[in-house]
C-alpha positions as a Markdown table, in Angstrom:
| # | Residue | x | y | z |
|---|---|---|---|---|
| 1 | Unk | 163.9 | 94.7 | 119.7 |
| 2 | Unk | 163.8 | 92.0 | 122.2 |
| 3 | Unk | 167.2 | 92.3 | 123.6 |
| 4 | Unk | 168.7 | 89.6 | 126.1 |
| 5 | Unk | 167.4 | 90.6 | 129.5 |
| 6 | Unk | 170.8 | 89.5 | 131.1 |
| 7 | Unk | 174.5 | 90.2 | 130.4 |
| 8 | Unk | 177.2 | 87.6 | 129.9 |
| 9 | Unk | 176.1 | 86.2 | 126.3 |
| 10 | Unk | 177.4 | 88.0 | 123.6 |
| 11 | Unk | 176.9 | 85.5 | 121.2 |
| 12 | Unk | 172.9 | 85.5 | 122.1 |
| 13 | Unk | 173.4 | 89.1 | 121.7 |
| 14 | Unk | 175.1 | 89.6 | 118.7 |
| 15 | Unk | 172.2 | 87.5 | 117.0 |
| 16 | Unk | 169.6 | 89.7 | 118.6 |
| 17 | Unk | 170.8 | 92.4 | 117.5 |
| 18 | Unk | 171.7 | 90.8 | 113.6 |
| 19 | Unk | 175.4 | 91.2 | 113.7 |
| 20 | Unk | 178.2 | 89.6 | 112.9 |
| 21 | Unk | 180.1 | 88.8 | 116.1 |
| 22 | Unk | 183.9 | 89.8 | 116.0 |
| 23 | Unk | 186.6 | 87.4 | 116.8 |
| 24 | Unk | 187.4 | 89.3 | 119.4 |
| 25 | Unk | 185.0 | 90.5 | 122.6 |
| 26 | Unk | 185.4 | 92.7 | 125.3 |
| 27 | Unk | 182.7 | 91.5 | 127.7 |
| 28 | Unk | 182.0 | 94.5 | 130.0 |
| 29 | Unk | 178.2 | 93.6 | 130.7 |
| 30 | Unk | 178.6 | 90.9 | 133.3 |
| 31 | Unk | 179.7 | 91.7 | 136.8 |
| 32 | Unk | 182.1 | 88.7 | 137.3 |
| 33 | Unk | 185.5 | 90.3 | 138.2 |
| 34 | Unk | 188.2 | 89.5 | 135.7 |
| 35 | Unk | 190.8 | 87.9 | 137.8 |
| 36 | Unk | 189.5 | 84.5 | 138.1 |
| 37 | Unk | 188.8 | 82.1 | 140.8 |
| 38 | Unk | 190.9 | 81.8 | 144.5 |
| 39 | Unk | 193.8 | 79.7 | 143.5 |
| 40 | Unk | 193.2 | 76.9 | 145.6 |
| 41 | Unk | 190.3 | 75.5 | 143.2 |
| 42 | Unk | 192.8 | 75.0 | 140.3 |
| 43 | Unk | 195.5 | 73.8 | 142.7 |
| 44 | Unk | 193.0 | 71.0 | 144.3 |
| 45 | Unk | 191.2 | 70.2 | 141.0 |
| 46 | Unk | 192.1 | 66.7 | 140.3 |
| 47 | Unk | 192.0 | 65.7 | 144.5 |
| 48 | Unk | 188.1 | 66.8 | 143.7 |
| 49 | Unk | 187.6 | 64.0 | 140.8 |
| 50 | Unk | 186.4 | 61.7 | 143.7 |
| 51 | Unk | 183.4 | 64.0 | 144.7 |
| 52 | Unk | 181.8 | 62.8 | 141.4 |
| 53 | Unk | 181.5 | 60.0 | 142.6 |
| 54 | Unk | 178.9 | 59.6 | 145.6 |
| 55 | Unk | 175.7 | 61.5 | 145.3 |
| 56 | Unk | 176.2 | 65.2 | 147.3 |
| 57 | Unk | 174.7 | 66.0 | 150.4 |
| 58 | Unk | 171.1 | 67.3 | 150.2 |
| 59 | Unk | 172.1 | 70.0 | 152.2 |
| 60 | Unk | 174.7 | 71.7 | 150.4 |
| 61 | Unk | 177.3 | 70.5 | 153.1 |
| 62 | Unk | 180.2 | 71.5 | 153.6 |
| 63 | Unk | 179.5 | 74.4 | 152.3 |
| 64 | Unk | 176.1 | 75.2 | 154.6 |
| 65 | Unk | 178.5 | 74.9 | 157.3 |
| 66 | Unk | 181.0 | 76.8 | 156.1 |
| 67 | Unk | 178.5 | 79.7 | 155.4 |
| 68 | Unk | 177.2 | 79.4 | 158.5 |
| 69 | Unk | 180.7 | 79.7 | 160.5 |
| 70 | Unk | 181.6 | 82.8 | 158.2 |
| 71 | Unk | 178.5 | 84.9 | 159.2 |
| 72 | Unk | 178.7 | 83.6 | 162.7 |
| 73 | Unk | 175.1 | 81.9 | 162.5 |
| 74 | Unk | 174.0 | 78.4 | 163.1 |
| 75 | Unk | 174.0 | 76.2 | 160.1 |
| 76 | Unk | 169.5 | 76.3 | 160.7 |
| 77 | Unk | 169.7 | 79.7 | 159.6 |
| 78 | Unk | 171.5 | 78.8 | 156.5 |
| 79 | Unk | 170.1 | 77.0 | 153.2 |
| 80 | Unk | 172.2 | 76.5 | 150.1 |
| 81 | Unk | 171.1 | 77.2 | 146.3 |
| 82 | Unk | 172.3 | 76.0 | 142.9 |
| 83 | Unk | 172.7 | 80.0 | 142.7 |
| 84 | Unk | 171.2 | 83.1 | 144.4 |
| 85 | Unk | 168.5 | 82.4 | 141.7 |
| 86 | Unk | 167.3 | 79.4 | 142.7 |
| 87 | Unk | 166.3 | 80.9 | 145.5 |
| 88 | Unk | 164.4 | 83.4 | 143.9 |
| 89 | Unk | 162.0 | 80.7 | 142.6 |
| 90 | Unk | 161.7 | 79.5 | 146.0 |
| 91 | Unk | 161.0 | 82.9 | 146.9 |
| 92 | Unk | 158.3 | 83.2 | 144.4 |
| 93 | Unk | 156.4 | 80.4 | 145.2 |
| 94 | Unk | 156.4 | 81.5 | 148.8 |
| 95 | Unk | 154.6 | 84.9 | 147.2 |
| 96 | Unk | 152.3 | 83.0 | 145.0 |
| 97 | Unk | 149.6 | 84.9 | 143.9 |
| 98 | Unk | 150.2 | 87.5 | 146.8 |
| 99 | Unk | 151.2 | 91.5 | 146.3 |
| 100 | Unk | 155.4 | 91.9 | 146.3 |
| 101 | Unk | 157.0 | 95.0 | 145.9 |
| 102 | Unk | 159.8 | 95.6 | 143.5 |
| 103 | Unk | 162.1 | 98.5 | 143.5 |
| 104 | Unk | 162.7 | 99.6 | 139.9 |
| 105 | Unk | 165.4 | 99.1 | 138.0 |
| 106 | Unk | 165.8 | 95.6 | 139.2 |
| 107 | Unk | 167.4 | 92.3 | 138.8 |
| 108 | Unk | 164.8 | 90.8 | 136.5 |
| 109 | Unk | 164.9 | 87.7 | 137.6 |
| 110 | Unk | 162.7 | 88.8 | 140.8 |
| 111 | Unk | 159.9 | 89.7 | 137.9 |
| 112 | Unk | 160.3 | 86.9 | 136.6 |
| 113 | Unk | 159.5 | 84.4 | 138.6 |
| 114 | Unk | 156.9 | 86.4 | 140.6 |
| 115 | Unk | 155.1 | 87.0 | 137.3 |
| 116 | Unk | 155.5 | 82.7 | 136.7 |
| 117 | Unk | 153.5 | 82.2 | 140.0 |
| 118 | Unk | 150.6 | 84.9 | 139.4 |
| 119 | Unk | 152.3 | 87.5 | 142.1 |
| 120 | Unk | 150.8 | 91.0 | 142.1 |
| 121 | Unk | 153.5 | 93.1 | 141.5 |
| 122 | Unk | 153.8 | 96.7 | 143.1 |
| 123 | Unk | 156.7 | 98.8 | 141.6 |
| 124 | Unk | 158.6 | 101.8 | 143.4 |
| 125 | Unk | 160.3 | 103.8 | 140.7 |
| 126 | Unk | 163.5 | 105.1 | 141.1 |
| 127 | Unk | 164.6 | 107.6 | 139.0 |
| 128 | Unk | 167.9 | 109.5 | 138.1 |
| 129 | Unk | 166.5 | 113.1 | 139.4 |
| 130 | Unk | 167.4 | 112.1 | 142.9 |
| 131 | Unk | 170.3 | 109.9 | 141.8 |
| 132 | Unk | 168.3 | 106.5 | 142.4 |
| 133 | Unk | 167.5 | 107.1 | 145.9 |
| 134 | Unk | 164.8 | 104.8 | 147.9 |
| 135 | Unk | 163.0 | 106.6 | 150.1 |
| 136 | Unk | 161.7 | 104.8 | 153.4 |
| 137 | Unk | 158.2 | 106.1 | 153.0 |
| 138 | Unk | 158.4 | 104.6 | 149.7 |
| 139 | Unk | 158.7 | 101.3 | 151.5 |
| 140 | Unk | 156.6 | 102.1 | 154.3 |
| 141 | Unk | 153.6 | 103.4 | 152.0 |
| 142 | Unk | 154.5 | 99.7 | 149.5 |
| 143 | Unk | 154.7 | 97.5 | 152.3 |
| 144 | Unk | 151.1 | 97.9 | 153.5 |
| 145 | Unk | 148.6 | 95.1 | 152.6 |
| 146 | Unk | 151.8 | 93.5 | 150.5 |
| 147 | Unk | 153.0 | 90.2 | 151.7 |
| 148 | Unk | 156.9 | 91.1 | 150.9 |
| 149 | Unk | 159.7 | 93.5 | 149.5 |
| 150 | Unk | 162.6 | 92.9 | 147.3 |
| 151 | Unk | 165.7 | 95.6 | 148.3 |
| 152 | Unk | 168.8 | 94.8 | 146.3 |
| 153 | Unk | 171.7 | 96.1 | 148.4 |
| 154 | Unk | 173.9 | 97.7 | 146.7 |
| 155 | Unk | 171.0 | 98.1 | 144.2 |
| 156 | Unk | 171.5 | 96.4 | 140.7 |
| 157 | Unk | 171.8 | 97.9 | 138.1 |
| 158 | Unk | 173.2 | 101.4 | 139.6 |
| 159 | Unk | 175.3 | 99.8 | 142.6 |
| 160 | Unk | 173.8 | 102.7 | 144.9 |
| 161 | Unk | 174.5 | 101.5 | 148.9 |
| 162 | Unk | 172.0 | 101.5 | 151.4 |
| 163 | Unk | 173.3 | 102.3 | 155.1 |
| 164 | Unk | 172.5 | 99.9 | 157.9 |
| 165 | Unk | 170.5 | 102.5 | 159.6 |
| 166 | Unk | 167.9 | 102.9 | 156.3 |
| 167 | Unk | 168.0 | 99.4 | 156.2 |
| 168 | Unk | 166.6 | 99.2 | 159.4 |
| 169 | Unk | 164.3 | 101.8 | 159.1 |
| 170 | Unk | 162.6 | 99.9 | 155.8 |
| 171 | Unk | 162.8 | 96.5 | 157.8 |
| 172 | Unk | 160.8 | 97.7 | 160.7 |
| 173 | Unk | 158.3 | 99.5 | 157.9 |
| 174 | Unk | 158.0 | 96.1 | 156.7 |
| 175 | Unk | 157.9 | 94.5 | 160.1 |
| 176 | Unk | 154.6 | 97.2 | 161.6 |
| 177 | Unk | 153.2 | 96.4 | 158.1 |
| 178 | Unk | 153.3 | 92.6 | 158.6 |
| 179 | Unk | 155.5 | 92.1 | 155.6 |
| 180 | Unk | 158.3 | 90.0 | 154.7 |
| 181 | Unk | 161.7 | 91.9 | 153.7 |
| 182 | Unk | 164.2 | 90.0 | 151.2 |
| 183 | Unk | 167.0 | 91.2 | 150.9 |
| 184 | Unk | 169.5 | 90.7 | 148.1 |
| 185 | Unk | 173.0 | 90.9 | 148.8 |
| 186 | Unk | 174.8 | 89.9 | 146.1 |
| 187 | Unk | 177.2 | 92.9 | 145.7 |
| 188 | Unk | 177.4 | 93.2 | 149.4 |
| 189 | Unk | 181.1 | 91.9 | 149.2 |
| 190 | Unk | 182.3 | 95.1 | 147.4 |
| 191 | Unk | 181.0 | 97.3 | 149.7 |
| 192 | Unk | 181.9 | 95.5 | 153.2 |
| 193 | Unk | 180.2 | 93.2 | 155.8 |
| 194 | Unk | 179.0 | 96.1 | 158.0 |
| 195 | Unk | 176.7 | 97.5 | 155.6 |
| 196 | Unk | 175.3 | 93.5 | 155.7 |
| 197 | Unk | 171.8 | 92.9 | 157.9 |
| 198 | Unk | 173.0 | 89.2 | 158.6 |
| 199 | Unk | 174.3 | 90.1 | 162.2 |
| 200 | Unk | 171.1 | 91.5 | 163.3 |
| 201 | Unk | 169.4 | 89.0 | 161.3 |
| 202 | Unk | 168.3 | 87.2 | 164.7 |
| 203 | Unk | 165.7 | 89.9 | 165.9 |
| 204 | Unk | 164.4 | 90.7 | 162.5 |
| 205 | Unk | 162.7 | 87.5 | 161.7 |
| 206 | Unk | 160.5 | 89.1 | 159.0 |
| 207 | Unk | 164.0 | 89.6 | 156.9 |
| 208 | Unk | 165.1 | 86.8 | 154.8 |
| 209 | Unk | 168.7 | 87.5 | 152.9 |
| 210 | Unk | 169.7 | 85.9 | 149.6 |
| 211 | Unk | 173.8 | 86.0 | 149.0 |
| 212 | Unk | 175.6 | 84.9 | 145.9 |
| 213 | Unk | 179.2 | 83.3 | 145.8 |
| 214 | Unk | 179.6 | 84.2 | 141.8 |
| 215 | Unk | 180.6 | 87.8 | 142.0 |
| 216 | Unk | 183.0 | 87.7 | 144.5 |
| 217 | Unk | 185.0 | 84.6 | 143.8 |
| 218 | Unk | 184.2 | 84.2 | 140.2 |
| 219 | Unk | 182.7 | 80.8 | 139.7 |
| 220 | Unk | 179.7 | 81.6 | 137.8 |
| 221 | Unk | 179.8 | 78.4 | 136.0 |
| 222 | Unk | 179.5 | 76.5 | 139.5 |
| 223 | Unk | 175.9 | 77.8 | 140.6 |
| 224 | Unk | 176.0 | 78.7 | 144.1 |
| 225 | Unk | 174.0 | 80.7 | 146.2 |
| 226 | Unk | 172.3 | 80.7 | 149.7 |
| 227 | Unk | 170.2 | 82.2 | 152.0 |
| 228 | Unk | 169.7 | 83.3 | 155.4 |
| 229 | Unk | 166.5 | 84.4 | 157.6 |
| 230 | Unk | 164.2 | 82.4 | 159.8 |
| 231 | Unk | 164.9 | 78.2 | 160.6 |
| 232 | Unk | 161.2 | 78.1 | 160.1 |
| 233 | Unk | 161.2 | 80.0 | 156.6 |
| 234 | Unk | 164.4 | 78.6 | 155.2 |
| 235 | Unk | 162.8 | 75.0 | 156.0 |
| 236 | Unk | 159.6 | 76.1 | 154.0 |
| 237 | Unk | 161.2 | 77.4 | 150.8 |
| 238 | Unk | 163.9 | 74.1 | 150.3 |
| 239 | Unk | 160.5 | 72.3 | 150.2 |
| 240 | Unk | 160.2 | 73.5 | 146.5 |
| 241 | Unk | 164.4 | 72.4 | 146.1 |
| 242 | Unk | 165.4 | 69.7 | 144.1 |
| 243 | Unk | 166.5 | 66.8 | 146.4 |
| 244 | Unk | 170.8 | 67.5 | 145.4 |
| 245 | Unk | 170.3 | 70.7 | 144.6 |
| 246 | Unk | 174.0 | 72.1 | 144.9 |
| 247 | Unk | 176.6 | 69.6 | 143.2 |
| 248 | Unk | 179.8 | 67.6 | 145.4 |
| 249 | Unk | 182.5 | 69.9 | 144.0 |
| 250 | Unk | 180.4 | 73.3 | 144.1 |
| 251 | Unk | 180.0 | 72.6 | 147.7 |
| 252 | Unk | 183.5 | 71.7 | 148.4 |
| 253 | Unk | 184.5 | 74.6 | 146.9 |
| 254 | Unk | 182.2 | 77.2 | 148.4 |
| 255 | Unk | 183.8 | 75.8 | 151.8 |
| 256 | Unk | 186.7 | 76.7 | 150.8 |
| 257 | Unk | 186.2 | 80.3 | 149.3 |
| 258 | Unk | 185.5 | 81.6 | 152.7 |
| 259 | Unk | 188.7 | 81.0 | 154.0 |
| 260 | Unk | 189.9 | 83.6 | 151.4 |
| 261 | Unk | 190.7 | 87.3 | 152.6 |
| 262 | Unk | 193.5 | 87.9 | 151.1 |
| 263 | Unk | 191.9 | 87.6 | 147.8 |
| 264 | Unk | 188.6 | 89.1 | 148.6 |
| 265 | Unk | 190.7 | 92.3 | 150.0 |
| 266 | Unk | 192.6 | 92.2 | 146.5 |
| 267 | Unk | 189.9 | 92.1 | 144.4 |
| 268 | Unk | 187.9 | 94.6 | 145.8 |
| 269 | Unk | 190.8 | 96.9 | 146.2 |
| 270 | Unk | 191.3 | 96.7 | 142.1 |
| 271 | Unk | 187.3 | 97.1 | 142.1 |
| 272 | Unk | 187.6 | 100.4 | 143.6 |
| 273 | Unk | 190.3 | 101.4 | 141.8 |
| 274 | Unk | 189.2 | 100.6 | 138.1 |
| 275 | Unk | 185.3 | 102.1 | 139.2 |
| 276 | Unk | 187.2 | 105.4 | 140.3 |
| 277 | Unk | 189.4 | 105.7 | 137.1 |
| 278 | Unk | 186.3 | 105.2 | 135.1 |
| 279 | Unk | 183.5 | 107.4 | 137.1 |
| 280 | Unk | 186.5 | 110.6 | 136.8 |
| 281 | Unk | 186.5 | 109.6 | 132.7 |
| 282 | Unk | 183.0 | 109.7 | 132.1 |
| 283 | Unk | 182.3 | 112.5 | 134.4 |
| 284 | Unk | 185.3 | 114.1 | 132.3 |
| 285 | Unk | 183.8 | 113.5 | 129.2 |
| 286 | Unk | 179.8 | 115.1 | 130.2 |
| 287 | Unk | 178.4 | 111.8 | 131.3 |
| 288 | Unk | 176.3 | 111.1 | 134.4 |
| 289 | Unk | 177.5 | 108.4 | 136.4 |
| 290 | Unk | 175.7 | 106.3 | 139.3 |
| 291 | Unk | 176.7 | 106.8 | 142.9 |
| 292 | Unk | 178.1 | 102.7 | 142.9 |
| 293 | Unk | 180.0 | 100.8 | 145.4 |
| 294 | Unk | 179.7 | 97.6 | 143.6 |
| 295 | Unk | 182.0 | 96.1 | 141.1 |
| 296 | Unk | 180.6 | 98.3 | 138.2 |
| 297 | Unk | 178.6 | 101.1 | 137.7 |
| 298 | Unk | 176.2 | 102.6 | 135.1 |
| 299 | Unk | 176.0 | 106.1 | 133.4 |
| 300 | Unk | 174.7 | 108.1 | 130.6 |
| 301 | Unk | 175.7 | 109.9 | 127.3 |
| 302 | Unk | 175.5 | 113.8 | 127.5 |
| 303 | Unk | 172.5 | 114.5 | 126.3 |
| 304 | Unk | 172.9 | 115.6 | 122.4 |
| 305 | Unk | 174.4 | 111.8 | 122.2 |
| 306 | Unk | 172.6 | 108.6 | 120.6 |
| 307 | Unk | 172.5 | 106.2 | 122.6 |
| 308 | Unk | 171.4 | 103.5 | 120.4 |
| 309 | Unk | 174.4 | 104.1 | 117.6 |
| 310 | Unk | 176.9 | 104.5 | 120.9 |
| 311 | Unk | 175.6 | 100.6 | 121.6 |
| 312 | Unk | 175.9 | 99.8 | 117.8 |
| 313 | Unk | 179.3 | 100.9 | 117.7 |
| 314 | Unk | 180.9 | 99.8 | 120.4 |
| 315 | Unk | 178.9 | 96.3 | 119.6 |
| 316 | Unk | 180.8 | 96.7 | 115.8 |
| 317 | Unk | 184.1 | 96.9 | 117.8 |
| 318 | Unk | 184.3 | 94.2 | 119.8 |
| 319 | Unk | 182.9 | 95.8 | 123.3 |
| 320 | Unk | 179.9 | 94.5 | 124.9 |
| 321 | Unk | 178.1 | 97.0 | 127.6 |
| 322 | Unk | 175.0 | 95.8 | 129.4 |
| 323 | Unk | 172.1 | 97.7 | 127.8 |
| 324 | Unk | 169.4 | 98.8 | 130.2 |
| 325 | Unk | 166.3 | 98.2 | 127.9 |
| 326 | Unk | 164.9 | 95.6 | 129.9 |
| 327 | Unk | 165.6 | 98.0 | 133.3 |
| 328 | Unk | 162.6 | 99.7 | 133.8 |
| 329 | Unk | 163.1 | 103.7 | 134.2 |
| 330 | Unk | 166.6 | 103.4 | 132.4 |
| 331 | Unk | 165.1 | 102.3 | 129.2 |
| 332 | Unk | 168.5 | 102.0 | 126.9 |
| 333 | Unk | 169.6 | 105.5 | 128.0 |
| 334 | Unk | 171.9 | 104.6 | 130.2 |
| 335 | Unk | 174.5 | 101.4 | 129.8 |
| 336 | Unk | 176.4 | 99.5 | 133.0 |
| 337 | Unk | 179.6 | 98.4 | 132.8 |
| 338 | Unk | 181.7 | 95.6 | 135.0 |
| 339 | Unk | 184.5 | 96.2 | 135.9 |
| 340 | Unk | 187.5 | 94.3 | 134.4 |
| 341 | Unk | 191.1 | 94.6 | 134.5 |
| 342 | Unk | 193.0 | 98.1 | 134.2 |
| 343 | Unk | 194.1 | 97.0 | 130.6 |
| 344 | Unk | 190.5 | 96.0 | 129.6 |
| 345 | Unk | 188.9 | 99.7 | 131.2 |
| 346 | Unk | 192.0 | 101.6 | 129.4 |
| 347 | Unk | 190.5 | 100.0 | 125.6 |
| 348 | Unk | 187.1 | 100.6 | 126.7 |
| 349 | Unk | 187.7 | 104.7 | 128.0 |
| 350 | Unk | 189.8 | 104.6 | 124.4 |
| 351 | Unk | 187.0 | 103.4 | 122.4 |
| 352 | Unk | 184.1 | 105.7 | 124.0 |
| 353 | Unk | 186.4 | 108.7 | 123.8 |
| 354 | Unk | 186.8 | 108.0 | 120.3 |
| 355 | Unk | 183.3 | 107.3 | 119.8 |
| 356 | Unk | 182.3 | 110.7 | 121.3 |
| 357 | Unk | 184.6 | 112.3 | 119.8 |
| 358 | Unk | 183.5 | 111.5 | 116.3 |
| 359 | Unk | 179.9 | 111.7 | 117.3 |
């Protein structure tokens, strides 16, 4: 069955799958933290009508600037997306027809769009036997004669963290190889700024970094991305941009989320939490569970269990887990799961104890 490859649309799911959709959903297979935007967006809403009307900057300004001053870089090392997968076109068509490695399981929006501009794709398989682990000869042995490598960090879908020092390790690989790094961050937020390359960013021009604003601050809706690496690079991929790529308000409003730490300290702290609370469940109950310091994590029935009727049912009920049929080497045997708020993981631990229980 050809199942939606991303989470976040039940209803597209629900007709996939031929089921009646409940009244009610439990959405756990998006990674947008349930707590909702910084407050100031709803506080400055109608003082933003008047961005509508005068055509945005064409460089994402003030929100370039803004990312810029946050990471401590100049604003040339910075370009703005209309989300972190924008930029992975860009990406791609930087890669046309060249060889690009993918570590597997992966976002599959990197496939994708190196598959829509004739990339040769080289895969590095993780697997679960050494709990997802990338090697660096992996990457060194991939990087040769390959014009780039895509490193999710924390990796998506298991939220496994890559140290600074491995990092390293794979960019100068890359680097002896005479291969381009790119380096997703999206998740980066949950697990802390120092396990970020951005401040070393300066004597690894080979490395370019993509960074997303939705998980963090919950604007999924608003499309914002950007990415940092080389003045050089970043000026060659916005030649395939739209000329207003990133909207007035998303702009304005990406300024103003990096002024947030109080809110970015709480909702990582009820991250942690809520991920905790559910790895000792399912660990409790004979599930494996994925080494994650993201906001979610994945795991697997014990092994007698059906994975397939476990999806069905919980589908029946109302809750919504990201299936991993489209993630190569996890194949619909294992499921990931946001997290959400402590009311939200209490029905979900409810309704898979029940489930197993019964099955």
């Amino acid at each position: 069955m050809n199942l939606p490859d991303h989470g976040a649309n039940p209803q597209r799911l629900y007709k996939k799958m031929g089921m009646e959709r409940p009244q009610r959903i439990l959405d756990f297979s998006e990674n947008v933290h349930p707590f909702g935007p910084p407050a100031f967006i709803g506080e400055s809403w109608q003082s933003m009508q008047k961005l509508i009307r005068s055509y945005p900057d064409p460089d994402g300004e003030p929100f370039r600037s803004a990312a810029a001053n946050y990471h401590e870089v100049e604003p040339e090392r910075v370009i703005a997306g209309n989300g972190a997968a924008e930029i992975f076109t860009w990406l791609a068509r930087r890669y046309r027809g060249k060889k690009v490695v993918l570590i597997e399981p992966a976002f599959s929006e990197y496939r994708k769009t190196l598959e829509a501009e004739g990339a040769e794709i080289k895969a590095i398989q993780l697997t679960a036997a050494n709990g997802w682990c990338l090697e660096i000869e992996q990457v060194a042995q991939a990087a040769k004669e390959s014009a780039a490598v895509y490193i999710c960090n924390p990796h998506n879908p298991t939220g496994r963290l890559l140290t600074r020092s491995e990092l390293l390790e794979m960019a100068d690989a890359c680097a002896k190889a005479g291969c381009e790094l790119v380096l997703d961050e999206a998740f980066i937020d949950f697990a802390g700024e120092e396990f970020s390359l951005i401040p070393l960013q300066k004597s690894l021009p080979h490395v370019i970094i993509v960074r997303s604003m939705t998980k963090m601050y919950a604007i999924p809706g608003l499309r914002l991305g950007y990415a940092l690496g080389k003045p050089g690079i970043l000026d060659e991929l916005k030649q395939g941009a739209a000329h207003w790529n990133v909207n007035a308000i998303s702009a304005h409003i990406g300024a103003g989320c990096f002024k947030e730490q109080s809110y970015r300290d709480q909702v990582v702290k009820e991250a942690v939490a809520e991920r905790s609370k559910m790895v000792r469940f399912l660990n409790g109950n004979g599930c494996q569970t994925t080494d994650s310091s993201a906001n979610f994590l994945a795991f697997r029935l014990p092994p007698e269990k059906d994975a397939d009727c476990f999806f069905d049912k919980l589908l029946a009920k109302g809750i919504v887990l990201r299936h991993t049929k489209s993630f190569r080497g996890m194949d619909g045997e294992w499921f990931r799961i946001g997290m959400k708020s402590a009311d939200q993981m209490e029905e979900l631990r409810g309704a898979i104890a029940q489930w197993l229980q019964d099955n």
